[in-house]
Every structure is written in structure tokens, then in C-alpha cells.
PAFI-856831 format. One line per 3 residues: number of its first residue (from 1); for each residue x, y, z of N, C-alpha, C. Coordinates in Angstrom, 1 decimal, padded with zeros to 4 digits. Each point is the difference from the previous one (the first is absolute). Layout:
<lumros>
NUM) X/Y/Z/X/Y/Z/X/Y/Z  ... $
</lumros>
This chain:
<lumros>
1) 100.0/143.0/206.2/-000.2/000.8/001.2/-001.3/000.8/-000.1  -000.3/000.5/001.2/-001.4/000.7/000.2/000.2/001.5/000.2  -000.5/000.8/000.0/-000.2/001.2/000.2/000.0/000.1/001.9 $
4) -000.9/-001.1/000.4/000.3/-000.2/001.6/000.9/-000.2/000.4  000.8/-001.0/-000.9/001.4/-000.5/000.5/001.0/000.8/-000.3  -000.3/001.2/-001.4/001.5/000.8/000.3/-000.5/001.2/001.0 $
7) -001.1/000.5/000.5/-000.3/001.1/001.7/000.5/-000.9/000.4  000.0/-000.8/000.5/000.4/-000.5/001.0/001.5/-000.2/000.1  000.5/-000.1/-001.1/001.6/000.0/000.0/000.3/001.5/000.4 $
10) -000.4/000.6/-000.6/000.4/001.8/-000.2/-000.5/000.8/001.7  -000.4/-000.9/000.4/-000.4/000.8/001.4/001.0/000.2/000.7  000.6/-001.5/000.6/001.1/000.5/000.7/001.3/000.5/-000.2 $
13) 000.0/000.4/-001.5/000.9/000.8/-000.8/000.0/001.6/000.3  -001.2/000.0/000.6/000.0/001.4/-000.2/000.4/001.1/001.6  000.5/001.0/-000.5/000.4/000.7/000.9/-000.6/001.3/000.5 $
16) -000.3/000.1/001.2/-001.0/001.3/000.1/001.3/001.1/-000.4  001.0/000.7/000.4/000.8/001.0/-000.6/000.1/000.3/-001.4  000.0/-001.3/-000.6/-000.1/000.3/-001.5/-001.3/000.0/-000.7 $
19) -000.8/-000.5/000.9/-001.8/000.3/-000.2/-000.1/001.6/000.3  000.3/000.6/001.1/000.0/001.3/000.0/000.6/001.0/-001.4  001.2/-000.4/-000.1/000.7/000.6/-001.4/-000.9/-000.2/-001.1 $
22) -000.6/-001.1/-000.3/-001.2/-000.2/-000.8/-001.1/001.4/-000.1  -000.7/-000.2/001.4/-001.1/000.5/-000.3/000.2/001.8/000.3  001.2/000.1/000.9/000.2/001.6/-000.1/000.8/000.5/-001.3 $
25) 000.9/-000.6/-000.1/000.7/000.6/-001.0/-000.4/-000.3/-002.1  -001.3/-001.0/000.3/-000.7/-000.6/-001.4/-000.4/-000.4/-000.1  -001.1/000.7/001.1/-001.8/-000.1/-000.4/-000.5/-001.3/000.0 $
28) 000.9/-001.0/000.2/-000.7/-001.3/000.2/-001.1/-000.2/001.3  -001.3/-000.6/-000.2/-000.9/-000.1/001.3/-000.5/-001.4/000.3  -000.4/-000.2/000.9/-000.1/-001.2/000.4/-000.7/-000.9/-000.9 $
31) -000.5/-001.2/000.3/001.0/-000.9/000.8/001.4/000.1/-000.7  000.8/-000.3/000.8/001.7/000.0/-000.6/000.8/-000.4/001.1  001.0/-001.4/-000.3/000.8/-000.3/001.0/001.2/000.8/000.3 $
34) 000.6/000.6/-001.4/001.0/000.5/000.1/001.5/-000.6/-000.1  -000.4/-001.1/-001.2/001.2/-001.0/-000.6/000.6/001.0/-000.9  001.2/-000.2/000.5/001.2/000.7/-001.2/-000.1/-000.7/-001.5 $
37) 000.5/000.5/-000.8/-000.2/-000.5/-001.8/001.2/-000.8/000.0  001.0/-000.1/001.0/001.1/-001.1/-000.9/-000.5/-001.4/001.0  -001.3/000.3/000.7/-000.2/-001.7/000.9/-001.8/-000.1/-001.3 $
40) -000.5/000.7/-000.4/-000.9/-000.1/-001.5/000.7/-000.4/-000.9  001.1/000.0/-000.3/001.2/000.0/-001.2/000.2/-001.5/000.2  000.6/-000.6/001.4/000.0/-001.2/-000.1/-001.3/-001.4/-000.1 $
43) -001.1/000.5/000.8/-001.0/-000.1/-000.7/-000.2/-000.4/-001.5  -000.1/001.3/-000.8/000.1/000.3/-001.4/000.5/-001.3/-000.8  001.3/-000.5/000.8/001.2/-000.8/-001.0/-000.7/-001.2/000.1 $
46) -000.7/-000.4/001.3/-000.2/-001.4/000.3/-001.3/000.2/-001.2  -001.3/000.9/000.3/-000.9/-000.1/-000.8/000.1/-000.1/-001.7  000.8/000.5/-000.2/000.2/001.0/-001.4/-001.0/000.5/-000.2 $
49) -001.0/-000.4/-001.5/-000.7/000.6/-000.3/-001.5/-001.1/000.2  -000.9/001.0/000.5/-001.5/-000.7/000.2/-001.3/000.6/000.4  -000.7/000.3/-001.7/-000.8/000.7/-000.5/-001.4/000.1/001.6 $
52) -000.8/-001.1/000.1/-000.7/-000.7/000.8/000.6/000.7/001.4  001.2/-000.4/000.3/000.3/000.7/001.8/-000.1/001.2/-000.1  000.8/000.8/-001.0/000.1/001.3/-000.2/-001.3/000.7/000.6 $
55) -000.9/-000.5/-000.9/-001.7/000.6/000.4/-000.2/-000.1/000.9  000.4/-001.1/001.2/-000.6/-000.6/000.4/000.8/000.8/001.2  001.2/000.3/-000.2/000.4/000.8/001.3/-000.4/001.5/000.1 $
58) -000.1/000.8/-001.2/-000.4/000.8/-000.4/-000.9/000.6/000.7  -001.3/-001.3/-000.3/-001.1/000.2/000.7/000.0/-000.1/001.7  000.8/-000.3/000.5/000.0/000.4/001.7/-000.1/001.1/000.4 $
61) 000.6/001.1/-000.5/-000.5/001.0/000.5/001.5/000.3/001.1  001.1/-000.9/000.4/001.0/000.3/-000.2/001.1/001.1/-000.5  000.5/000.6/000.2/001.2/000.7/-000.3/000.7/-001.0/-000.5 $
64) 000.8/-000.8/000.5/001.3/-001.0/000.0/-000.4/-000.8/-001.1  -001.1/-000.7/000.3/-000.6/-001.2/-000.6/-000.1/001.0/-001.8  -001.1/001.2/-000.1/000.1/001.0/-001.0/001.7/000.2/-001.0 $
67) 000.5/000.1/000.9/001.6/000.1/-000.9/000.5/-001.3/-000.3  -000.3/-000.6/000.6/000.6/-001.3/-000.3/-000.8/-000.4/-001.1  -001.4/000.1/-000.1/-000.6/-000.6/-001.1/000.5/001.1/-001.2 $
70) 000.5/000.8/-000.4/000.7/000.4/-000.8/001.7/-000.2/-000.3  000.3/-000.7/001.4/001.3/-000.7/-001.1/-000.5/-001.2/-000.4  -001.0/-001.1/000.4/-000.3/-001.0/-000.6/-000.6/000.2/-001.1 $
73) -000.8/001.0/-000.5/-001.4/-000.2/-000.6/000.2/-000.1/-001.6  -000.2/-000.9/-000.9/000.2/000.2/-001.4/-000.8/000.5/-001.1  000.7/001.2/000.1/000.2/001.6/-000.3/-001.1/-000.5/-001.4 $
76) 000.2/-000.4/-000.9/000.1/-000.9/-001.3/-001.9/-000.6/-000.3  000.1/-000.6/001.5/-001.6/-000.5/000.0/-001.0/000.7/000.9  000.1/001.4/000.2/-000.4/001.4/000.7/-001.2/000.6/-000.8 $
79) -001.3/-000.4/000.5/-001.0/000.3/-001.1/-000.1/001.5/000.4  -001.0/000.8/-000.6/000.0/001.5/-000.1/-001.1/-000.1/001.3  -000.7/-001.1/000.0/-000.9/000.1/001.7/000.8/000.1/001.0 $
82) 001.0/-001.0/000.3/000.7/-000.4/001.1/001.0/001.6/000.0  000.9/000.4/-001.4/000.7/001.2/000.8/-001.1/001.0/000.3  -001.2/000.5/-000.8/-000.6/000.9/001.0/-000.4/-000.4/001.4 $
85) -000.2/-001.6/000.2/-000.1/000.0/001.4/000.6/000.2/001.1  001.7/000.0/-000.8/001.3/000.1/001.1/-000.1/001.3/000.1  -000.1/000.9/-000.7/000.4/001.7/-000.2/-001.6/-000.2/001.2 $
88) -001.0/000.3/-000.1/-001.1/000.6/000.7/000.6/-000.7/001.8  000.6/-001.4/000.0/-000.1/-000.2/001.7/001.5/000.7/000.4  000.8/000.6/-001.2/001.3/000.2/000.7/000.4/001.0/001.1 $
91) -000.9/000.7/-000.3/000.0/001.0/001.5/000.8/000.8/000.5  001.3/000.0/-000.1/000.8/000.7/000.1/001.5/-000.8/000.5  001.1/000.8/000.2/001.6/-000.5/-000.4/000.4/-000.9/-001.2 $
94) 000.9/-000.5/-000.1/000.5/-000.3/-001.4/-001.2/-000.8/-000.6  -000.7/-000.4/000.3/-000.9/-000.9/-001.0/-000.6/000.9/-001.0  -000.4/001.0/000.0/-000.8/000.7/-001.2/001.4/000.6/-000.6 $
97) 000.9/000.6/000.8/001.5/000.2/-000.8/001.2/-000.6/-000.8  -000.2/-001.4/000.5/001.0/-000.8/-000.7/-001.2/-001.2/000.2  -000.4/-000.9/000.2/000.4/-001.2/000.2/-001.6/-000.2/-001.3 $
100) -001.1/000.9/000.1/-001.2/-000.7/-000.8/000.8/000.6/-001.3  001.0/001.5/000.0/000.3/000.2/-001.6/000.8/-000.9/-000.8  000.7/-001.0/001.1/001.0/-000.8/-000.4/-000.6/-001.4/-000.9 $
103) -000.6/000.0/001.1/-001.2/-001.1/-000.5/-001.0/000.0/-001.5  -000.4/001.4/000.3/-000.8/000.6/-001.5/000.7/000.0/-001.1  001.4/000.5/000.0/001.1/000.4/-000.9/000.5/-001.6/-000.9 $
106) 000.0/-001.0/001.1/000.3/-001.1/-000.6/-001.6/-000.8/-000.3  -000.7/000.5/-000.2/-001.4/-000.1/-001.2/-000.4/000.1/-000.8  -000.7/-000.4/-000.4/-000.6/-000.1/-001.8/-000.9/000.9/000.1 $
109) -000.2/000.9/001.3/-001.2/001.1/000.1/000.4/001.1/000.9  001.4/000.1/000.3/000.6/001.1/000.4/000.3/001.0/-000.8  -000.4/000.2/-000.8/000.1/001.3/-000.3/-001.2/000.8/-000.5 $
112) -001.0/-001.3/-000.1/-001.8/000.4/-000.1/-000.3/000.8/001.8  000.2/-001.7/000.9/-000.2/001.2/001.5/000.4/001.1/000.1  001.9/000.3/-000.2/000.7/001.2/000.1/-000.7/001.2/-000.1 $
115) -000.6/-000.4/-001.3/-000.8/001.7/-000.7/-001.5/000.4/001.1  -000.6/-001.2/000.3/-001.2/000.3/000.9/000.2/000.1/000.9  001.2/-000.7/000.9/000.0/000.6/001.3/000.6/001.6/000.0 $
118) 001.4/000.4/-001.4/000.1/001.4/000.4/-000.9/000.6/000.4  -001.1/000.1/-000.6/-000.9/001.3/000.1/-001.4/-001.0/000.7  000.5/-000.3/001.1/-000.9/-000.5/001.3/000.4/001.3/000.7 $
121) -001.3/000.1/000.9/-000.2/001.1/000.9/000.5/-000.1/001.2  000.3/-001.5/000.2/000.5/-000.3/001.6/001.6/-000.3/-000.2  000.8/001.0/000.5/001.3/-000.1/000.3/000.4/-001.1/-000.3 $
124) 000.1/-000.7/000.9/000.6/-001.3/000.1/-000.2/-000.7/-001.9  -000.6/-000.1/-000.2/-000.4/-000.8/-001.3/000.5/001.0/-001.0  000.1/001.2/-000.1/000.5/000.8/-000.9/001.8/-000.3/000.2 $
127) 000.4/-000.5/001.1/001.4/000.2/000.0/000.1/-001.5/-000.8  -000.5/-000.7/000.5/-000.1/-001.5/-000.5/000.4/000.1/-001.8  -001.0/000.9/-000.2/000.2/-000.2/-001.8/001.2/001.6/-000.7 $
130) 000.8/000.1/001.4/001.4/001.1/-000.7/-000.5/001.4/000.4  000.7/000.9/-000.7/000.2/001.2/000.4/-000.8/000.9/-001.3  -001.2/000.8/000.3/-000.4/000.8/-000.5/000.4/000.8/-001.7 $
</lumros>
């Protein structure tokens, strides 16, 4: 599968009421369809794991497509380029809070980023690598 082909699955998944809960109640900002995590979840099962999509969804720029490439992405073959690249596009709602640390944590360089993004200046990336 493509990165084209899973937007395009995840579109009509998505719901503006739960896109609103998204972006008011957790800072998520556009683009974003507003797919719930247990229709990403099934997703997830069909994909399993897939280094290549991961990035590849990642890089859309996505909300949905963004979380979802962290339940696919293998954590394992996560170079120290690619998580600083997740942490700097994550932008805000769970991606810099759960989904890039989950990602980092299951790395061979998560606990190298951890220490540099704590003491990053920009919020978002400081939460990415824990609590002060």
C-alpha cells in the first residue's frame, strides 16, 4: 500500500465532531480528517508493521495518516534523522505526547533524542523527550 492509498481510505473515515474534539480539546491542526483510533487500530492489524509507509505517512503532513504511521512504524529501524524529523513536524496533540515518544522509546536512539529534545526550547519537542 501507498501512503496515497491509505488518505484515501482514512478520509471517509473521518468525522467532523470528532475532528473538532481533536483540534479544540488537543491542539491537533490541520490538515486532519478526524478518524477515531479504534478505525486506525484496524488499519494497524491489516498493516502491521511497515518501516517505508510509516515515513511515508508521516510525511503527509496528516494528523490521522501521522498517528497511524506510529502504530505501523518499526520502532527498531527508527534512525536518530527520521525521529528528529517526526518530533520537529509533530506540531501539536498526541504526536509529540505519546505517539513520536512511543516510537523513540522503542529505539536504539531513544534515549539519545530523549535528552536533546528535553532541553529544546520549543514546547512541543521538550515534551516529546519527558518531563523536566
Amino acid at each position: 500500500m501507498t501512503a496515497k492509498q491509505i488518505l484515501d481510505e482514512l478520509k471517509p473515515l473521518g468525522s467532523e465532531s470528532y475532528k473538532r474534539v481533536l483540534m479544540n480539546n488537543h491542539g491537533v491542526k490541520e490538515p486532519c480528517f478526524g478518524v477515531k483510533i479504534s478505525e486506525l487500530k484496524k488499519i494497524q492489524k491489516r498493516i502491521k508493521m511497515d518501516y517505508q509507509l510509516a515515513l511515508d505517512l508521516y510525511d503527509t503532513g496528516n494528523f490521522d495518516a501521522m498517528y497511524l504511521a506510529g502504530l505501523i512504524a518499526d520502532d527498531a529501524r527508527m534512525t536518530k534523522k527520521d525521529l528528529n524529523r517526526w518530533v520537529e513536524k509533530a506540531g501539536g496533540g498526541s504526536l509529540c505526547g505519546a505517539t513520536v515518544p512511543w516510537v523513540a522509546a522503542g529505539s536504539p536512539h531513544g534515549h539519545d533524542v530523549a535528552l536533546e529534545w528535553i532541553e529544546s526550547p520549543k514546547p512541543p519537542v521538550a515534551s516529546a523527550g519527558g518531563i523536566r
